[in-house]
N, C-alpha and C positions, 0 to 999 in steps of 0.2 A: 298766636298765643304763646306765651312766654312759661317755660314749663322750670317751677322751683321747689327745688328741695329747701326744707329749713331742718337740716343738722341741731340736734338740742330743743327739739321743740315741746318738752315737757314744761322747762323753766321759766321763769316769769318773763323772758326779753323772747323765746318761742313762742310764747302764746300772745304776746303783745304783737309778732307777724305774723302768726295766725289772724287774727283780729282784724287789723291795718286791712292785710290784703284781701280778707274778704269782698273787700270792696274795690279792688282794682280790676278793672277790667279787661287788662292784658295781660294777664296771670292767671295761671292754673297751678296752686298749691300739688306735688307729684307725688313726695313725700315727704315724712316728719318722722323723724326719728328721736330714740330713745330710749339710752340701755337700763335704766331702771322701771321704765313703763313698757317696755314692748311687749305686746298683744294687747293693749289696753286701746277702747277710742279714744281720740281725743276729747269725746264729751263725758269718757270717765274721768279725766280730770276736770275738765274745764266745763260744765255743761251749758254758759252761755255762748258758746265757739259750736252753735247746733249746725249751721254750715256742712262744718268740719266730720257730723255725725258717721258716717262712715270712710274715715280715714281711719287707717290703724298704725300706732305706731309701732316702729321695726328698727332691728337694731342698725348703727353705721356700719354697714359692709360695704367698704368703697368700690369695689368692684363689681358687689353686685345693683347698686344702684346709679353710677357712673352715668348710666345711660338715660336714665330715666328724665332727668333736668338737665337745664341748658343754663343754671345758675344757683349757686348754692349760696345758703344762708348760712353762715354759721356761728351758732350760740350757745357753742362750750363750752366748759373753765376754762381760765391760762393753762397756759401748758401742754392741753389737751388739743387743741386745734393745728398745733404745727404740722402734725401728720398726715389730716385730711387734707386742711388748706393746701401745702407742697402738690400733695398728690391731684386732686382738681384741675390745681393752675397749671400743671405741668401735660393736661391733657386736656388744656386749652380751654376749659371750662369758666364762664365768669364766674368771680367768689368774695363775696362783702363778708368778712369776719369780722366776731362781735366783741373776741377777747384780745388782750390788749399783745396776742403775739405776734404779732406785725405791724404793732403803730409805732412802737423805738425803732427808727431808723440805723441803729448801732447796735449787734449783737453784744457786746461785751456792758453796754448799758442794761440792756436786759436781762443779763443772767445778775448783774449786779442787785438787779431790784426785785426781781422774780427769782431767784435763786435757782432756777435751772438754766442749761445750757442751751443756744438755737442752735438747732440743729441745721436749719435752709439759711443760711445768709443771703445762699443766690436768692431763692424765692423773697427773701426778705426785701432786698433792694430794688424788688420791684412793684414792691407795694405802695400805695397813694393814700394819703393820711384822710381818709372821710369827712372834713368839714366842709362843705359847699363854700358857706362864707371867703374862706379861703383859699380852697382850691378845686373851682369848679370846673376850671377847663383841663386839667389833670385829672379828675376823675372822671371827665367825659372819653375820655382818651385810654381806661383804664382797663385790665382786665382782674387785678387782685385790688381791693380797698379794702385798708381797715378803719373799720369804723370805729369813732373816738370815744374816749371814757364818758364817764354823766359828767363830772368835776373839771374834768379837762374843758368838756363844751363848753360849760356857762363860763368859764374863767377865762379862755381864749378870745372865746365874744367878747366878751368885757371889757379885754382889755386893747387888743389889735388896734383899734382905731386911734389908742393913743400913743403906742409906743409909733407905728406908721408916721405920724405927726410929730414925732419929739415933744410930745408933753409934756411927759413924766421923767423925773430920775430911776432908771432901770436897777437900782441897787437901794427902791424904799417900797418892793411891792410886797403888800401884803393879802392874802386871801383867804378870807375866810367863809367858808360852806359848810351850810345845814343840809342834811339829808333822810327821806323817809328810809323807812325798814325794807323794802323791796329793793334797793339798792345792793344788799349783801348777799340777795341772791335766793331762791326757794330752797332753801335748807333747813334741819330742824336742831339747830343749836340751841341752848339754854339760853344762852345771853342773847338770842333775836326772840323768844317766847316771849306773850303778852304781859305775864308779869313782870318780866326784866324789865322792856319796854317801857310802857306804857306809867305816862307821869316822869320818866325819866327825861333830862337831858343832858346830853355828856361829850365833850371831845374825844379823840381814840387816833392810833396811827401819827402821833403826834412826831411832826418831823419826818415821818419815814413813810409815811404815805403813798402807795406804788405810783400814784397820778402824778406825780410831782417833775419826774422826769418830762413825763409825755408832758403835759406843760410849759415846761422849758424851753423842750427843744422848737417845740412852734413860737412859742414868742422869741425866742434865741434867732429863729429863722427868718422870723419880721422885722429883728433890729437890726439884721446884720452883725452879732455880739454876743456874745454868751450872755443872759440872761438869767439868775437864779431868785428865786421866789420864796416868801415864808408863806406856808400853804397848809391848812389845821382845818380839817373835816371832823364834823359833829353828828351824831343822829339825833332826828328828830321823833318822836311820839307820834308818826303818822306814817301812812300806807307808801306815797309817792311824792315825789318832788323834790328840785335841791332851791334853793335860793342860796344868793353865791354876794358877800359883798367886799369890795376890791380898794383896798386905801393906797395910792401912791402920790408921794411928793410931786408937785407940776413942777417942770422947767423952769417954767415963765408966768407972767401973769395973765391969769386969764377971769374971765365970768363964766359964771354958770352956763349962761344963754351960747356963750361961743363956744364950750363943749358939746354944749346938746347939739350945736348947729353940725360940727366937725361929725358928731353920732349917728345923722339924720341925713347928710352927705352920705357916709360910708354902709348903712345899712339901711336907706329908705325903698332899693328896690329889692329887696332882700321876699322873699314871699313869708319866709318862718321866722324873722327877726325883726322887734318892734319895737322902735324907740316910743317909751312914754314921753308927754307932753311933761313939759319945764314944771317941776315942784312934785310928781306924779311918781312912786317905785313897785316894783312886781309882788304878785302875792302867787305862791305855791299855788293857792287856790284856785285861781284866772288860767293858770296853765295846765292844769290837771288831764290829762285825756288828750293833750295835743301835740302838735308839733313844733310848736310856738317856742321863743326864747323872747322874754318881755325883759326891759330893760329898759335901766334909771340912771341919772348922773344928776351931780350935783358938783359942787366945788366950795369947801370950808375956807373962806377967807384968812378969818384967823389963824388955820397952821398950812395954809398954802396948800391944802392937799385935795387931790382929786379923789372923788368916790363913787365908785360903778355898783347899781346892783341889779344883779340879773335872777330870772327863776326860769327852770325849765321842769318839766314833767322828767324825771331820768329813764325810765323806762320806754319814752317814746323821743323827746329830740335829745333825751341821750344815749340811746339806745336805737331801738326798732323804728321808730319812724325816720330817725335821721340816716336809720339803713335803708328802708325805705328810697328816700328822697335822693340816696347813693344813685339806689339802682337805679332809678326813671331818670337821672343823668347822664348813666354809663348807658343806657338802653335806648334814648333818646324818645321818652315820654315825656308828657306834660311833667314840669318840676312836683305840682303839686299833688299828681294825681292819686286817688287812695286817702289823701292828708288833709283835705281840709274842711271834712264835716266827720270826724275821731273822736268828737270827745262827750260821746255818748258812750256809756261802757257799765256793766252792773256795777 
């Protein structure tokens, strides 16, 4: 039995592993930590995580819970996770982080965008970027993974299988993504409250968006080329999900049907990525509660351009379940295990 701490387990991507792993059968949740809830149960917060009913959460003392798991979860703020993560991985501990402090490959990119400094470059370089799709036998192999943004996922998806192929002009991509309110995180800001919200809809981070990097550098890394992207995230008036839709000029000329084909080649054994059927595109809705990433193409004749659109739940394949799906890679369990009857949930 596989014994896991989840570091941050008050927040909405902790209690979405709390949840997930309920149901994995070679896991024993050890600890869950939590410096604004500690001494509270878990089902003071959460009370449908009844499971979890006598767990208590306790604050991160890395030393004193070191021993207790044999793999840490962690689902921090940025910034906040450099500390533990280093320290984990450096006492050989496996570690899937959830903030985006070891998914830029380049310290000086990250303090660019995160305005703080990294502190581990070593530990940094030895981190493996979490998306199975693309690098699965690297995180089989792994002992730190960071797992990827919501925005990043669905857009990476999206697009991979066509820069791989030379379809697209790498200097006409455009992405644009809607996002529910759980994405920003369990916080009590003014501007996430139900009034703000609700009936609204609005773009934000316009151009500067911290995801934009991490973006990059994976499709930068599939073309062989530096890669840069016009990238505008919106919130949505609902709880979860992103729906992500991707315009880029084709190379060449092509059909609809022969993108789909190239889509259904490159993701048909994929277990959480699902090409829709030719004329067919993802709704928030169909992925809600899952680990799923559903996925549409088309091709506009008239201005030669190709258009991808994808939905993912962010809280679980952009998030927790794709951390999830990390570990049962790097642990050598069923890919799916835990993942494929989730999306039942209050």
């Amino acid at each position: 039995m596989l014994r896991v701490a989840i570091c941050g387990g008050s927040g909405y991507a902790g209690a979405e592993l709390l949840r997930i792993l309920a149901a994995h059968p070679h896991v024993n949740i050890t600890v869950a930590t939590s410096e604004k809830s500690a001494g509270k149960r878990v089902t003071d917060l959460f009370p449908h995580l009844y499971r979890y009913r006598d767990v208590i959460y306790e604050p991160l003392d890395r030393e004193k819970i070191i021993s207790r798991a044999d793999l840490f979860f962690m689902a921090l703020p940025h910034a906040a996770s450099q500390v533990a993560v280093d320290f984990f991985a450096a006492q050989g501990k496996k570690v899937i982080d959830l903030s985006a402090d070891y998914r830029l490959r380049d310290a000086a990119t990250y303090e660019e965008w995160y305005k703080v400094p990294h502190m581990f470059p070593g530990t940094l370089k030895k981190a493996v970027y979490g998306l199975p799709e693309l690098h699965r036998k690297k995180i089989s192999r792994a002992s730190l993974v960071a797992n990827p943004g919501c925005y990043p996922t669905g857009a990476i998806i999206g697009l991979i299988p066509a820069i791989k192929k030379g379809l697209i002009k790498l200097d006409s991509i455009v992405i644009d993504s809607k996002s529910g309110t759980s994405g920003a995180g369990r916080q009590s800001e003014v501007s996430f409250s139900y009034c703000e919200i609700n009936e609204g809809f609005r773009a934000y981070s316009i151009a500067s968006h911290r995801h934009t990097p991490e973006i990059e550098q994976e499709l930068s890394a599939a073309a062989g080329k530096s890669v840069m992207v016009n990238f505008t995230p919106h919130l949505l008036p609902v709880d979860r999900g992103i729906l992500t839709t991707i315009y880029a000029k084709l190379a060449k000329g092509l059909e609809g049907k022969d993108v789909h084909g190239i889509y259904q080649a490159a993701y048909g054994k994929e277990p959480f990525t699902r090409v829709l059927d030719t004329g067919k595109f993802p709704n928030v809705k169909n992925v809600r509660g899952t680990n799923l990433c559903e996925l549409g193409v088309a091709v506009n004749k008239r201005t030669a351009t190709l258009i991808v659109v994808t939905a993912i739940d962010n809280l679980v394949k952009g998030a927790s379940g794709q951390a999830v799906h990390n570990m049962n890679i790097m642990m050598g369990f069923d890919e799916t295990e835990a993942l494929n009857a989730i999306a039942l949930f209050p």
